[in-house]
C-alpha positions in Angstrom: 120.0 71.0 167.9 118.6 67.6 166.6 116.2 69.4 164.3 119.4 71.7 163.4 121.2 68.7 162.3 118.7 67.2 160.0 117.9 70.7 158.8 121.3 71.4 157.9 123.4 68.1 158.7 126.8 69.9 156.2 127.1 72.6 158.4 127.3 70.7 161.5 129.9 68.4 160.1 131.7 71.6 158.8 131.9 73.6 162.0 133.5 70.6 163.7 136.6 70.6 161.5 136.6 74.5 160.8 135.3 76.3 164.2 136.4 79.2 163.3 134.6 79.7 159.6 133.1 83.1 160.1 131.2 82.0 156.9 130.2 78.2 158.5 128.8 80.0 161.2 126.7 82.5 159.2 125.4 79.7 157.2 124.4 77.6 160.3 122.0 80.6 161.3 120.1 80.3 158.3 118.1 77.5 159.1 117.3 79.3 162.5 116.3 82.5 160.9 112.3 81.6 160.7 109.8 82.8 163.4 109.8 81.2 166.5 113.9 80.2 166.5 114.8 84.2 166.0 116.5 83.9 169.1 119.1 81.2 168.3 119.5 82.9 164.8 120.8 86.2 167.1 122.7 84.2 168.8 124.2 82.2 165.3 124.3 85.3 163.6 126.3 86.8 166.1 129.8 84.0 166.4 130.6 84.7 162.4 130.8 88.6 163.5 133.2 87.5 166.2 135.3 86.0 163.8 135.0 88.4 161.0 133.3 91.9 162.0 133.1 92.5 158.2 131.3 90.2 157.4 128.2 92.1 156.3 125.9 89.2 154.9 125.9 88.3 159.0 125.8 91.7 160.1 122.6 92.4 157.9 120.8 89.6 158.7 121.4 89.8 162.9 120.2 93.2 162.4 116.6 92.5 161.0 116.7 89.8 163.7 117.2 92.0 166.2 114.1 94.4 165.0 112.1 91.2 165.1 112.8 90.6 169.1 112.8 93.9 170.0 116.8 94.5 170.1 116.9 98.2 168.6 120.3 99.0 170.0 121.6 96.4 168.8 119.9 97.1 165.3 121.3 100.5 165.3 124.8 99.1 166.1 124.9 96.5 163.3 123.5 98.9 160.6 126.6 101.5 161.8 128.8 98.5 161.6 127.5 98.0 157.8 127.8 101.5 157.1 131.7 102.0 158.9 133.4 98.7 158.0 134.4 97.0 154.1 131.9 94.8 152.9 132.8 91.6 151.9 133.1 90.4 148.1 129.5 88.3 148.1 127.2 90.9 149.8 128.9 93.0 147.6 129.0 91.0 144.4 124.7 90.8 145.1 124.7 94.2 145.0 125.6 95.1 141.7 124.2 92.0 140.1 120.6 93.2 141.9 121.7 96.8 140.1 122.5 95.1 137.2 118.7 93.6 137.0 117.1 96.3 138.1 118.6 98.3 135.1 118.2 95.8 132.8 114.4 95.7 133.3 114.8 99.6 132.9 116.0 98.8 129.2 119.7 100.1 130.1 122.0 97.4 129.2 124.7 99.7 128.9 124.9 100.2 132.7 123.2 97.1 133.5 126.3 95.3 131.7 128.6 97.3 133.5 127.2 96.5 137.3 127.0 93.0 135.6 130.9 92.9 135.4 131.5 94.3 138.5 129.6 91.8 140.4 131.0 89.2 138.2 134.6 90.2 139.2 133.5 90.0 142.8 132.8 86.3 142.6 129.1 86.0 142.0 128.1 83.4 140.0 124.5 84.9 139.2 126.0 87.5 137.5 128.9 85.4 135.6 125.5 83.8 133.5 123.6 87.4 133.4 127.0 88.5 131.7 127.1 85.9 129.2 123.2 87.0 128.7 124.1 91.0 128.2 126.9 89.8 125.6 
């Protein structure tokens, strides 16, 4: 935990005051998510899901932790999860903006404007300056 706090003192403080931030708990596995801590990012990765199943950011990233230690079941389980439940507005919002890119470098900035919007309107900041760049 010591290395934790100096890795990612915010979070610490956060989670004291907010316990139940689906989204301070997802953010407090990051640090872990590296080889050799995979197990306590399972295990970090794991309490946002308990506080909000939908969050998909936590579900994706417990499930390629779990491939890495050998949990398949529970790599099948979160991927059905992903597939079954609403994704949240980031994961989302990362989506179109990667879409966006991706079309972009095709040379369609018709479309690429479009997912641009979209992702824009879903909160993410990334795309909000790629917008003002497809204007």
């Amino acid at each position: 935990m010591p290395e934790l706090q100096r890795t990612f003192p915010a979070g610490i403080r956060i989670l004291t005051v907010v316990p139940q931030s689906a989204l301070c708990h997802y953010n407090r596995a990051l640090p872990f998510d590296t080889p050799g801590s995979t197990d306590e990012a399972f295990q970090d990765y794991t309490r946002p899901i308990q506080f909000a199943p939908d969050l998909a950011a936590a579900l994706r990233h417990r499930r390629i932790v779990s491939y890495q230690t050998v949990r398949y079941l529970s790599a099948i389980s979160d991927r059905e999860n992903v597939l079954r439940g609403r994704r949240d507005h980031e994961t989302l919002g990362r989506v179109y903006c990667n879409l966006a890119l991706a079309q972009l470098v095709q040379g369609d900035r018709a479309r690429a404007r479009s997912n641009a919007d979209k992702a824009a309107d879903l909160g993410c900041e990334e795309a909000r300056v790629l917008c003002h760049e497809l204007l």
